[in-house]
CHARMM internal coordinates of N, CA and C (Angstrom, degrees):
IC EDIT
DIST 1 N 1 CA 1.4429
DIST 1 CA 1 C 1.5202
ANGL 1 N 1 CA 1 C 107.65
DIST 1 C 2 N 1.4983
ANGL 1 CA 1 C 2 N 113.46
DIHE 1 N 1 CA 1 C 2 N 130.82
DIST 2 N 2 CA 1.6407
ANGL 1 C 2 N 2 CA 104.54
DIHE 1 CA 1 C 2 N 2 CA 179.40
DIST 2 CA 2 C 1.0973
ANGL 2 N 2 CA 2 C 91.21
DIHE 1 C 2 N 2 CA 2 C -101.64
DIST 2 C 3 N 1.7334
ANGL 2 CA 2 C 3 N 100.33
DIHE 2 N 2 CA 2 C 3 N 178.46
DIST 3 N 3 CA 1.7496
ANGL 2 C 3 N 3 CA 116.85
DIHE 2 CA 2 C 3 N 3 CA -171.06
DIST 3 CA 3 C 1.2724
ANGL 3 N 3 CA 3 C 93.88
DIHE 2 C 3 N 3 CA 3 C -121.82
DIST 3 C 4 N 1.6057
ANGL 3 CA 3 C 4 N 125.95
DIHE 3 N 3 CA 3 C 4 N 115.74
DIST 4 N 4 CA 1.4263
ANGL 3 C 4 N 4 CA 141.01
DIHE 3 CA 3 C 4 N 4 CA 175.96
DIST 4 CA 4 C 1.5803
ANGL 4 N 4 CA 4 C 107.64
DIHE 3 C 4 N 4 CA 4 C -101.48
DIST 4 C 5 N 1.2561
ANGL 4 CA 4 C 5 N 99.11
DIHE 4 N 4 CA 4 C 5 N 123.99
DIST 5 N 5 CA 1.6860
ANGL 4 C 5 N 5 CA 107.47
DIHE 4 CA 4 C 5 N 5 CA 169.95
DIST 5 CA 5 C 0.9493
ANGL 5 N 5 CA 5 C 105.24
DIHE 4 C 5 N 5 CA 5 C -141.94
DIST 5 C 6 N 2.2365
ANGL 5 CA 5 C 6 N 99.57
DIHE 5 N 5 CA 5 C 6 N 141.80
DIST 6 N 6 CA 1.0430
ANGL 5 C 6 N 6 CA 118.49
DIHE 5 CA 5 C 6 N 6 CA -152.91
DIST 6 CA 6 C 1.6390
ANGL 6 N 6 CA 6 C 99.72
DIHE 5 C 6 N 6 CA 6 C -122.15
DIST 6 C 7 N 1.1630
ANGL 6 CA 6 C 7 N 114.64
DIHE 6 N 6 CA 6 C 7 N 153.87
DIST 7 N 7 CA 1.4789
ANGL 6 C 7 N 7 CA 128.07
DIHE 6 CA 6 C 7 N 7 CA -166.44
DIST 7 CA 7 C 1.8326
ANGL 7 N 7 CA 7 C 93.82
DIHE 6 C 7 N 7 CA 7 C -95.81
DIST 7 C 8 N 1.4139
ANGL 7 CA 7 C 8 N 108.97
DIHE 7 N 7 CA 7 C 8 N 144.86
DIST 8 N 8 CA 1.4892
ANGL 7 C 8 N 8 CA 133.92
DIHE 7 CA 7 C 8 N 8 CA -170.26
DIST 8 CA 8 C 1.5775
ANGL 8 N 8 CA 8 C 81.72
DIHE 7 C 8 N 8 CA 8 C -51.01
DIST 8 C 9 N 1.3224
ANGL 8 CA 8 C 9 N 106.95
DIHE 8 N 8 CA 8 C 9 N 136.80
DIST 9 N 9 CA 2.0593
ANGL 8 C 9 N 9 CA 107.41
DIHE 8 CA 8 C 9 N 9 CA 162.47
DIST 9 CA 9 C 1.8560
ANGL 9 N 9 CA 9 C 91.06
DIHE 8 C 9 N 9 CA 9 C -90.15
DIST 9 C 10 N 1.5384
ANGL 9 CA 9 C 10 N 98.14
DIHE 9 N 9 CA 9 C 10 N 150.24
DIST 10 N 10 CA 1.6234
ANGL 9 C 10 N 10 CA 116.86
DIHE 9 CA 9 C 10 N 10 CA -172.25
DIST 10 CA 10 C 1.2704
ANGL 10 N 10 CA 10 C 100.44
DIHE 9 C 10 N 10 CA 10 C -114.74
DIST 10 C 11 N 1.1433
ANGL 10 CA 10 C 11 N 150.92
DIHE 10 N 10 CA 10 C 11 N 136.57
DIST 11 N 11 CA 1.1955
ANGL 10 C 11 N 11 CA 170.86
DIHE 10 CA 10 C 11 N 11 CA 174.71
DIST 11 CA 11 C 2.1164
ANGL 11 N 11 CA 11 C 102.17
DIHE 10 C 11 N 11 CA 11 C -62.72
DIST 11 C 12 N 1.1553
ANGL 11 CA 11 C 12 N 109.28
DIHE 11 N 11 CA 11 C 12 N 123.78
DIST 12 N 12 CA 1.2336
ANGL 11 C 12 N 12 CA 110.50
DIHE 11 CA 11 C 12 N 12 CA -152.04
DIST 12 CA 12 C 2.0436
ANGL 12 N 12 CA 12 C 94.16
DIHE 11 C 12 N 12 CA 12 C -106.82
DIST 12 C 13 N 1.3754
ANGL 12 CA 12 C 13 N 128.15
DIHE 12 N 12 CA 12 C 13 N 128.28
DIST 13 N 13 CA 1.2763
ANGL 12 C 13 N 13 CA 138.61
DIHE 12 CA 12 C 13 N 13 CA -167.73
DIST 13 CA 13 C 1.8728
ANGL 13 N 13 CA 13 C 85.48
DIHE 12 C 13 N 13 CA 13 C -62.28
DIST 13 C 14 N 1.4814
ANGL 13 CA 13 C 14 N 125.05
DIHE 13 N 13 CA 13 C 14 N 144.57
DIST 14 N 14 CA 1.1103
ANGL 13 C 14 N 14 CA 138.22
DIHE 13 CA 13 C 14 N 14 CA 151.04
DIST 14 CA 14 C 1.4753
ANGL 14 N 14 CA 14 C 117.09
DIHE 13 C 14 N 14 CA 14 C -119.52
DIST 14 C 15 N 1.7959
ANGL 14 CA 14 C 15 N 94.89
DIHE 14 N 14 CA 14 C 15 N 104.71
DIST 15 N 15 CA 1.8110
ANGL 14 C 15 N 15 CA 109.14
DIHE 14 CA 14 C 15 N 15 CA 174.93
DIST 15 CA 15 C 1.7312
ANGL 15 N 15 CA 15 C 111.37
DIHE 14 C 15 N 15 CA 15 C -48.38
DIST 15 C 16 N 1.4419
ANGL 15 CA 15 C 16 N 93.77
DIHE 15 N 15 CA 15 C 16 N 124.33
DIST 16 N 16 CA 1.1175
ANGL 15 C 16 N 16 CA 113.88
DIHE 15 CA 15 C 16 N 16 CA 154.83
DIST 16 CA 16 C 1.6460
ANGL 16 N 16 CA 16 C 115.30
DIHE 15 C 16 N 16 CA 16 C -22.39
DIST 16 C 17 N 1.2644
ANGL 16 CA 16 C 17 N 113.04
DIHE 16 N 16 CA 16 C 17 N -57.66
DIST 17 N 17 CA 1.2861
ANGL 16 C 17 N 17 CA 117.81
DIHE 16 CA 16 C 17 N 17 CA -175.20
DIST 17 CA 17 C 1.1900
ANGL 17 N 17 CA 17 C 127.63
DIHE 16 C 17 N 17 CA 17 C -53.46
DIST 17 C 18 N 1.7613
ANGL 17 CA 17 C 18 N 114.88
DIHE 17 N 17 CA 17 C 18 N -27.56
DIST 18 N 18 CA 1.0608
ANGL 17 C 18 N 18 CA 128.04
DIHE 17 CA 17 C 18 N 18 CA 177.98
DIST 18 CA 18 C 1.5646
ANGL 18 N 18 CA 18 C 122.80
DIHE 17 C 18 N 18 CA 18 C -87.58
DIST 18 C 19 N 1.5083
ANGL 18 CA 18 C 19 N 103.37
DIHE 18 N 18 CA 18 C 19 N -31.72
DIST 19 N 19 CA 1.3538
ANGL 18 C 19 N 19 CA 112.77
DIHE 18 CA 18 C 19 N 19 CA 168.47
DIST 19 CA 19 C 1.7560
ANGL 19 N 19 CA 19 C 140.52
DIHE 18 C 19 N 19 CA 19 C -96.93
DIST 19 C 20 N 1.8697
ANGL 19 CA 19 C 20 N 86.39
DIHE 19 N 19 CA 19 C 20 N 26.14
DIST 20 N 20 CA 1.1259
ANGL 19 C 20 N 20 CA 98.41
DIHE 19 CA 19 C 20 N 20 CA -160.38
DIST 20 CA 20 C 1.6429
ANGL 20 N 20 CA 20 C 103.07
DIHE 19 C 20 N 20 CA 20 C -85.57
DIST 20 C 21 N 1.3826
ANGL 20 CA 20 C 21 N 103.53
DIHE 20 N 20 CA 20 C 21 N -43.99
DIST 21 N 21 CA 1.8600
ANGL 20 C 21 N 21 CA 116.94
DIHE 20 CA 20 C 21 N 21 CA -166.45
DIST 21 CA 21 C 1.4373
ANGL 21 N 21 CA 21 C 95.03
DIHE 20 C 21 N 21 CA 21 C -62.09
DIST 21 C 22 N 1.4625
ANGL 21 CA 21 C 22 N 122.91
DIHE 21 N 21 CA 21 C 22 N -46.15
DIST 22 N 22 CA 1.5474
ANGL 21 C 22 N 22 CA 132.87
DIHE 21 CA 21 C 22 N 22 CA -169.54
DIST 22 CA 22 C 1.7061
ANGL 22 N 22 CA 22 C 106.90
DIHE 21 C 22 N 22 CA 22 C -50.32
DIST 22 C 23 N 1.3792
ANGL 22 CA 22 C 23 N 96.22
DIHE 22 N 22 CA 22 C 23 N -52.43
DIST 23 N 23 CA 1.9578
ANGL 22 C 23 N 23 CA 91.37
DIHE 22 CA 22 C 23 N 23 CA 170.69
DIST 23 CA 23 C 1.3626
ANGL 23 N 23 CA 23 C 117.34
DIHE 22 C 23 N 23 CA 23 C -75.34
DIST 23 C 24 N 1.4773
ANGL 23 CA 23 C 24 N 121.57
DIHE 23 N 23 CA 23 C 24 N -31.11
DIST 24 N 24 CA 1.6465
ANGL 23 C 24 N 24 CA 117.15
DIHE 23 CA 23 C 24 N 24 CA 164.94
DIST 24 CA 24 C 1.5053
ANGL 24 N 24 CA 24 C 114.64
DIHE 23 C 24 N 24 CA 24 C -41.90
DIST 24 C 25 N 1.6108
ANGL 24 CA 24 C 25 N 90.82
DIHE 24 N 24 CA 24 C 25 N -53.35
DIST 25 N 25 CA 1.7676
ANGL 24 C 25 N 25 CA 97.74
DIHE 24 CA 24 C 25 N 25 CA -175.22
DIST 25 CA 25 C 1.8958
ANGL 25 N 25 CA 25 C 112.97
DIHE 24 C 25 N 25 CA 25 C -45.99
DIST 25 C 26 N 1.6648
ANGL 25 CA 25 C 26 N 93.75
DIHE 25 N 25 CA 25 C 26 N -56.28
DIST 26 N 26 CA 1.0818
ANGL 25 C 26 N 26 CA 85.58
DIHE 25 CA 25 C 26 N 26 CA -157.13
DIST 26 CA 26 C 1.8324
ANGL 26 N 26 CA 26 C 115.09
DIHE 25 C 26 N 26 CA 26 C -76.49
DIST 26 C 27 N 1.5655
ANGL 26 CA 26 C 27 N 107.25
DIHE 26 N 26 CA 26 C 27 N -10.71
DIST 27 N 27 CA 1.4446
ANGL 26 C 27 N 27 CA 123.96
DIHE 26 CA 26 C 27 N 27 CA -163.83
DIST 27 CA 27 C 1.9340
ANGL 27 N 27 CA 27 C 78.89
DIHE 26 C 27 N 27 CA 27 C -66.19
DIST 27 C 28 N 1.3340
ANGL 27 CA 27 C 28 N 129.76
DIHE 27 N 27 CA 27 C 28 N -41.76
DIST 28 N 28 CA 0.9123
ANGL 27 C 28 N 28 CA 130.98
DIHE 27 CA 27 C 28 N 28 CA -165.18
DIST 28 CA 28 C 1.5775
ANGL 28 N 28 CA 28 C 134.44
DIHE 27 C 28 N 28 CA 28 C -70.84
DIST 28 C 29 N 1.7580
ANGL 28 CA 28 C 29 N 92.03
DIHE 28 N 28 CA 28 C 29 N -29.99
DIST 29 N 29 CA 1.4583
ANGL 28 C 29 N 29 CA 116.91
DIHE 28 CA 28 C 29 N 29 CA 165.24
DIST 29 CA 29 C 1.9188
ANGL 29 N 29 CA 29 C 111.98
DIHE 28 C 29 N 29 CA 29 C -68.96
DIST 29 C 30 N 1.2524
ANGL 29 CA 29 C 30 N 106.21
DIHE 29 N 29 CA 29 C 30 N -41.68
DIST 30 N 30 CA 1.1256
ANGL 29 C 30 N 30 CA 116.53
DIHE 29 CA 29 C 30 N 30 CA -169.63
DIST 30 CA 30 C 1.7138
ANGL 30 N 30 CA 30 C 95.51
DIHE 29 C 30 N 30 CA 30 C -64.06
DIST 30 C 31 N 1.6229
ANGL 30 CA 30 C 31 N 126.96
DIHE 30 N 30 CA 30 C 31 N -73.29
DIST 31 N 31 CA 1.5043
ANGL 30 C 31 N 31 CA 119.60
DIHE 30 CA 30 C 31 N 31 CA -157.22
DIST 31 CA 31 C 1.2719
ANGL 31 N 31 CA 31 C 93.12
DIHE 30 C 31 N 31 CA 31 C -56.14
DIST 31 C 32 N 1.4912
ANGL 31 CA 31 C 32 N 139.27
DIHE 31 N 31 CA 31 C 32 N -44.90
DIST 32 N 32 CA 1.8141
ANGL 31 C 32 N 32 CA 127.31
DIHE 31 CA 31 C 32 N 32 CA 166.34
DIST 32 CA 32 C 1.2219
ANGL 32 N 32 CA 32 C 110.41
DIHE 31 C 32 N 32 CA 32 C -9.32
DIST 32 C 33 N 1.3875
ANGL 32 CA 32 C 33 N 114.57
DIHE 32 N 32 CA 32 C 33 N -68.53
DIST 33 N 33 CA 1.2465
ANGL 32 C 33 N 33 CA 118.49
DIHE 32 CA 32 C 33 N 33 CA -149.29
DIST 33 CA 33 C 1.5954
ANGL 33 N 33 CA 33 C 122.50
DIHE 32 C 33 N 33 CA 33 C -90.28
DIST 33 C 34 N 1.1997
ANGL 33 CA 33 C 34 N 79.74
DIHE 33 N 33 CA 33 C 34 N -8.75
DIST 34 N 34 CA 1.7884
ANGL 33 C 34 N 34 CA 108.87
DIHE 33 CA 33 C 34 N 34 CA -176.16
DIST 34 CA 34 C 1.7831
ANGL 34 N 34 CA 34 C 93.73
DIHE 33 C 34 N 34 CA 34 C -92.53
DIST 34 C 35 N 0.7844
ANGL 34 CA 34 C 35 N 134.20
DIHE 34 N 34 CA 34 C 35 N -53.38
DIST 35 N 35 CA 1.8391
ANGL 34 C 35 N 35 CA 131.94
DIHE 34 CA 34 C 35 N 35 CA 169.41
DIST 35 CA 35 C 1.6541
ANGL 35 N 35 CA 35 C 98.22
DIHE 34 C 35 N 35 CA 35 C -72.36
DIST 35 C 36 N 1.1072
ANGL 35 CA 35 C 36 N 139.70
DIHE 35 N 35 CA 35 C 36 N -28.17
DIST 36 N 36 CA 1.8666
ANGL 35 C 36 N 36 CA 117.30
DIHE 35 CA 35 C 36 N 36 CA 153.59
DIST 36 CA 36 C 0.9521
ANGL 36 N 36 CA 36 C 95.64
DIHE 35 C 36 N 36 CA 36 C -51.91
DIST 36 C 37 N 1.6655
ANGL 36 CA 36 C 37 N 135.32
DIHE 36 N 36 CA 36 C 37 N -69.38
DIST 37 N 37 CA 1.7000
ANGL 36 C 37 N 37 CA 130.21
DIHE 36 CA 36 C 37 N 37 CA -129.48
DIST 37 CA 37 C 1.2804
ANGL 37 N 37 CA 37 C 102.95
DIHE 36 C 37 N 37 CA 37 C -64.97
DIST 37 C 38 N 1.7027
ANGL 37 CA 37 C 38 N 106.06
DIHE 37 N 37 CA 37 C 38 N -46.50
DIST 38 N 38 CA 1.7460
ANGL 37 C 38 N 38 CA 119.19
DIHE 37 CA 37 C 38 N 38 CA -157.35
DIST 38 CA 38 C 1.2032
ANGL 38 N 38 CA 38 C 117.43
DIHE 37 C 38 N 38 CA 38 C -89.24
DIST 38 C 39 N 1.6125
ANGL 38 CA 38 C 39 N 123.40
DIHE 38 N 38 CA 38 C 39 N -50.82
DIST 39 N 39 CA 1.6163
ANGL 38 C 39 N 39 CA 118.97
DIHE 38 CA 38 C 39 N 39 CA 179.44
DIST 39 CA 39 C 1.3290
ANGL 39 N 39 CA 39 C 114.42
DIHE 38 C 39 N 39 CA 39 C -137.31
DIST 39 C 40 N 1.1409
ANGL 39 CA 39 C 40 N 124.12
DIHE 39 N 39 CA 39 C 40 N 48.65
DIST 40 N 40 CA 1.6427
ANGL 39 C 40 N 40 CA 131.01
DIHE 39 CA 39 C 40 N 40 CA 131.91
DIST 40 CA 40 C 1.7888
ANGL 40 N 40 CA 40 C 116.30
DIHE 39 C 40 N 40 CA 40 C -76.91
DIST 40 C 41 N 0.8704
ANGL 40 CA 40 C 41 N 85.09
DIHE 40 N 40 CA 40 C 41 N 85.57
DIST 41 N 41 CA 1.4492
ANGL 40 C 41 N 41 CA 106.85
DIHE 40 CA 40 C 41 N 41 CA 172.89
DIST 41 CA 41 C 1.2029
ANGL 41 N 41 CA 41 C 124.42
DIHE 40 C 41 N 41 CA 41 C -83.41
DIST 41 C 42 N 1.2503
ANGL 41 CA 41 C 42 N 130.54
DIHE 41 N 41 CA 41 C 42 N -71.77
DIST 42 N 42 CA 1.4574
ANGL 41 C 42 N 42 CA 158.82
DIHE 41 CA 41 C 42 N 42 CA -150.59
DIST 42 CA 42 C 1.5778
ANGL 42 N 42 CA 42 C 127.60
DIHE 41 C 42 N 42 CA 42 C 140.19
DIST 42 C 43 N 1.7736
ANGL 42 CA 42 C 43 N 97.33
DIHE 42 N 42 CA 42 C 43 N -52.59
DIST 43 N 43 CA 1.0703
ANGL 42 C 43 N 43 CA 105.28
DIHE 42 CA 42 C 43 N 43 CA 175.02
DIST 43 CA 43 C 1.8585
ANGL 43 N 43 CA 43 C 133.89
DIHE 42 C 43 N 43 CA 43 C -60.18
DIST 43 C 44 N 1.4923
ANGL 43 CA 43 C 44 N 92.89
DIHE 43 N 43 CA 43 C 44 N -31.26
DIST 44 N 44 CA 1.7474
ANGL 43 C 44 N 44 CA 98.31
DIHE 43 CA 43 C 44 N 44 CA -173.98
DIST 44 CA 44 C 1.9373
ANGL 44 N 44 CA 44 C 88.81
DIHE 43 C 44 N 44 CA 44 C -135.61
DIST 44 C 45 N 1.2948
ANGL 44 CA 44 C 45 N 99.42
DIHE 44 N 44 CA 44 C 45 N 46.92
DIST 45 N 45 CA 1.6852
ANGL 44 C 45 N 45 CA 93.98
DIHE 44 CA 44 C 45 N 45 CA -173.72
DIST 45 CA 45 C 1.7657
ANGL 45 N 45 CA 45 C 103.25
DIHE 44 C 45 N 45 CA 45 C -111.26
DIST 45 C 46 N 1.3741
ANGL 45 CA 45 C 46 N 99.75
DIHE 45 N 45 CA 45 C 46 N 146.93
DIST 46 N 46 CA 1.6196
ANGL 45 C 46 N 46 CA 116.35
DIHE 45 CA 45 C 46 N 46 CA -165.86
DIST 46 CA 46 C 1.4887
ANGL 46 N 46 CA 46 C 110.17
DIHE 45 C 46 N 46 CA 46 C -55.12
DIST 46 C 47 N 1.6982
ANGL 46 CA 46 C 47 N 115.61
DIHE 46 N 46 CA 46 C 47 N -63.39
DIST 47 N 47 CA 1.1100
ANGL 46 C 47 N 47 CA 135.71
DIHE 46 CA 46 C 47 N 47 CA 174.26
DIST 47 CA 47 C 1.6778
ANGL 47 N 47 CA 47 C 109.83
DIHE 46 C 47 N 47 CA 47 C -80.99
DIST 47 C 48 N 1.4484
ANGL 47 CA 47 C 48 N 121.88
DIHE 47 N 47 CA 47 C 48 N 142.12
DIST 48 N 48 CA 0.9267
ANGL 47 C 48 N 48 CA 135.81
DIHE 47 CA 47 C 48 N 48 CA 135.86
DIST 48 CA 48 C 1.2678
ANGL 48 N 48 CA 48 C 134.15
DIHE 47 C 48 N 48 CA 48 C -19.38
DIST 48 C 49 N 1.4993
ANGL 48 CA 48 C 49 N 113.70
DIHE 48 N 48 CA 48 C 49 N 124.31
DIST 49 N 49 CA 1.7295
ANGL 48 C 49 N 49 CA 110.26
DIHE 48 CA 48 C 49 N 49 CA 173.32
DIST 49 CA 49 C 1.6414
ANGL 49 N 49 CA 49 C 108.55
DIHE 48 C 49 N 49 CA 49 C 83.82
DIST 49 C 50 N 1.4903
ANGL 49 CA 49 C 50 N 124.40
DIHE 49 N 49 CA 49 C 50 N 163.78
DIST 50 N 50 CA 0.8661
ANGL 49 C 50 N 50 CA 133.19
DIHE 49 CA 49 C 50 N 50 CA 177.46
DIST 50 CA 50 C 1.7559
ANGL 50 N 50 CA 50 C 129.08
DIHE 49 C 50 N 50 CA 50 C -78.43
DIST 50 C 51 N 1.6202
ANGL 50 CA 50 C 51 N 102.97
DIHE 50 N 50 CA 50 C 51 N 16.02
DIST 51 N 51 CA 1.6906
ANGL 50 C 51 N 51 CA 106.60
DIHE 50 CA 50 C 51 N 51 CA -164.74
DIST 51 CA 51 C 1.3609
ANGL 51 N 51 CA 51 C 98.20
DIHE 50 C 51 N 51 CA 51 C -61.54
DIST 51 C 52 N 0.8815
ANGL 51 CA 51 C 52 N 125.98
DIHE 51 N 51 CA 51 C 52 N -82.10
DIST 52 N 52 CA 1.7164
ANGL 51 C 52 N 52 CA 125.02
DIHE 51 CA 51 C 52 N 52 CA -164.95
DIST 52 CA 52 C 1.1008
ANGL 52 N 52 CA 52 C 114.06
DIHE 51 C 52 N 52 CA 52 C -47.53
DIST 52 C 53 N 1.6613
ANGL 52 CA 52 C 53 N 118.55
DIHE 52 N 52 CA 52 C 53 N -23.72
DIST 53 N 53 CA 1.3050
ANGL 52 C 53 N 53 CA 105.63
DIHE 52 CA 52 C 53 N 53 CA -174.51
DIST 53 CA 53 C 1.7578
ANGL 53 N 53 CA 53 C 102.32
DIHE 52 C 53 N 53 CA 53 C -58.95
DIST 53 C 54 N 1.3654
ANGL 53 CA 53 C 54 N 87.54
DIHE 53 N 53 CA 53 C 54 N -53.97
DIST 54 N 54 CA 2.1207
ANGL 53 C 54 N 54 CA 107.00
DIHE 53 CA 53 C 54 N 54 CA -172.10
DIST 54 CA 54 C 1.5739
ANGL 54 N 54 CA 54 C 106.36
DIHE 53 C 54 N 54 CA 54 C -36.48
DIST 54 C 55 N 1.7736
ANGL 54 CA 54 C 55 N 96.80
DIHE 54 N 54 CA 54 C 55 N -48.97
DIST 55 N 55 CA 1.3615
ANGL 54 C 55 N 55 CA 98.76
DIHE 54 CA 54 C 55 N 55 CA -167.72
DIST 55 CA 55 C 1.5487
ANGL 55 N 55 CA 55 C 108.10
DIHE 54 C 55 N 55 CA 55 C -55.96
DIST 55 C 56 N 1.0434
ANGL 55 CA 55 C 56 N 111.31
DIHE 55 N 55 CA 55 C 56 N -66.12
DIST 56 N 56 CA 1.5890
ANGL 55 C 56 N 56 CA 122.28
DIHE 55 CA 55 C 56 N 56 CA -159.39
DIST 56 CA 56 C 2.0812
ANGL 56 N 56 CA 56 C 117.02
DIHE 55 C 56 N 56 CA 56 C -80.89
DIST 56 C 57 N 1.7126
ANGL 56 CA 56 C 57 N 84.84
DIHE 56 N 56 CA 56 C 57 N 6.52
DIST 57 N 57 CA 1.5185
ANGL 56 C 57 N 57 CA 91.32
DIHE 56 CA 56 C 57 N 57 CA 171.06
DIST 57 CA 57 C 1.5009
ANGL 57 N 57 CA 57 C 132.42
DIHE 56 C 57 N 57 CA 57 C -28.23
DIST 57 C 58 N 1.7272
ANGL 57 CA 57 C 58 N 109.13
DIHE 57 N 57 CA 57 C 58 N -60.15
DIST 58 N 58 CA 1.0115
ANGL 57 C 58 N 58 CA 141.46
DIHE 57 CA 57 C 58 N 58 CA -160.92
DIST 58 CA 58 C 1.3942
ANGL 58 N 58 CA 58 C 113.99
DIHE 57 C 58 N 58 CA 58 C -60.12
DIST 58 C 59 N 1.6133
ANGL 58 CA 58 C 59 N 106.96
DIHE 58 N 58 CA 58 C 59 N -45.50
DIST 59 N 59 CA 1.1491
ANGL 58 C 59 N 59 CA 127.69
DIHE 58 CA 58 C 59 N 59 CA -169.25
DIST 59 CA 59 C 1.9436
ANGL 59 N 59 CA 59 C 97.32
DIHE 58 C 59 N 59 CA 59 C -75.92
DIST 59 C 60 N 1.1232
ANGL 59 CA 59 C 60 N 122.89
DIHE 59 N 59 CA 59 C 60 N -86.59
DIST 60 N 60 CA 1.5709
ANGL 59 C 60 N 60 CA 125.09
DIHE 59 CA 59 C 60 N 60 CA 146.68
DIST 60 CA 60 C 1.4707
ANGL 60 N 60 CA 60 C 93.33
DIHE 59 C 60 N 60 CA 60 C 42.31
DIST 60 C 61 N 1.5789
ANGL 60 CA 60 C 61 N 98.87
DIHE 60 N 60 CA 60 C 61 N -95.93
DIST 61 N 61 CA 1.3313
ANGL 60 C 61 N 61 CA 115.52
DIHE 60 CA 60 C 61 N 61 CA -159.33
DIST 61 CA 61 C 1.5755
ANGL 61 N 61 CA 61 C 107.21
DIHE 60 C 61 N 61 CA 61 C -71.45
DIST 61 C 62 N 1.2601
ANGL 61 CA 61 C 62 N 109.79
DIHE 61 N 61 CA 61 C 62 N -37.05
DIST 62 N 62 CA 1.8454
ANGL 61 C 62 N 62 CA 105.06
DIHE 61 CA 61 C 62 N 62 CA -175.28
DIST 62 CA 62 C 1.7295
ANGL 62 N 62 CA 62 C 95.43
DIHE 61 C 62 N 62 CA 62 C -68.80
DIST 62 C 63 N 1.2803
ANGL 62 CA 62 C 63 N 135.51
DIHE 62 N 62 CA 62 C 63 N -24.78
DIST 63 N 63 CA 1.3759
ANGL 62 C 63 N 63 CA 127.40
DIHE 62 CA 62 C 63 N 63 CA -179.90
DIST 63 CA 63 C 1.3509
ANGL 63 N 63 CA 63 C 108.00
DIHE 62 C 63 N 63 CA 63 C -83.83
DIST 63 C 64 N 1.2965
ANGL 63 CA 63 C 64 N 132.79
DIHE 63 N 63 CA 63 C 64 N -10.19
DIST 64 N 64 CA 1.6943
ANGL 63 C 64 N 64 CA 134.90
DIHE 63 CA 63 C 64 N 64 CA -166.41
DIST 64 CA 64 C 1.4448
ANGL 64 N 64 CA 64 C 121.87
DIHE 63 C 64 N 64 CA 64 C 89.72
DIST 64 C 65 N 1.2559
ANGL 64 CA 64 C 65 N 123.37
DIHE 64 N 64 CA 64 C 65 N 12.26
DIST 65 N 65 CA 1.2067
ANGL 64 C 65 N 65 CA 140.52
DIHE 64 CA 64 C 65 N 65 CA 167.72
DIST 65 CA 65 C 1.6954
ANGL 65 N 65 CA 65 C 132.71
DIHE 64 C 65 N 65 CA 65 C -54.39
DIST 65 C 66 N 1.2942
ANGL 65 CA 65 C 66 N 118.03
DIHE 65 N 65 CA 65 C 66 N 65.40
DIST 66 N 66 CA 1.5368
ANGL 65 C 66 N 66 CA 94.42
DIHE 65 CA 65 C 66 N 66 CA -177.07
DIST 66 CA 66 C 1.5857
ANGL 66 N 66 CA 66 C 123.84
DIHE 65 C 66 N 66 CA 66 C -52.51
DIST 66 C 67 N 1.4847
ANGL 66 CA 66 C 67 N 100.91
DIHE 66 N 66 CA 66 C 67 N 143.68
DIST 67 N 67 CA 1.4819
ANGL 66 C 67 N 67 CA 88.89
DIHE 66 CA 66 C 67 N 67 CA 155.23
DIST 67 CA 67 C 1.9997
ANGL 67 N 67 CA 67 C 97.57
DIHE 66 C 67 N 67 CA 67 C -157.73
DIST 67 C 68 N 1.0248
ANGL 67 CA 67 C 68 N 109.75
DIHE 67 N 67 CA 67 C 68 N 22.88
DIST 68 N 68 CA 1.8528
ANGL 67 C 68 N 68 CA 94.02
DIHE 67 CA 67 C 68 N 68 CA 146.60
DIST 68 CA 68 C 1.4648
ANGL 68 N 68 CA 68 C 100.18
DIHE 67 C 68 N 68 CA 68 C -153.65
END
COOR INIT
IC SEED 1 N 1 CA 1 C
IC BUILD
């Protein structure tokens, strides 16, 4: 049996540059989902019909959202 020793792992700097698009992306996913939750209504809503409203009901109200 050999005896392996391992050196402390160091926490490695991540450039800005690289982690920049990743928060765009997601800053971008997020207001999406934030205009489903809040004002897809019917009235000023993208798609047709009430689906998203139904879908994303739940959330609505657990976030503080009126909508009836």
């Amino acid at each position: 049996m050999t005896d392996t020793t391992f050196a402390p792992a160091r926490p490695v700097p991540v450039p800005i540059g690289e982690l920049l698009p990743w928060a765009v992306f997601a800053g971008l996913i997020l207001a999406l989902a934030i205009y489903f939750i809040s004002a897809e209504e019917g009235a000023i809503a993208l798609f047709n019909g009430m689906y998203v409203h139904e879908f994303v009901h739940d959330g609505r109200h657990l976030l503080g959202f009126p909508c009836h």
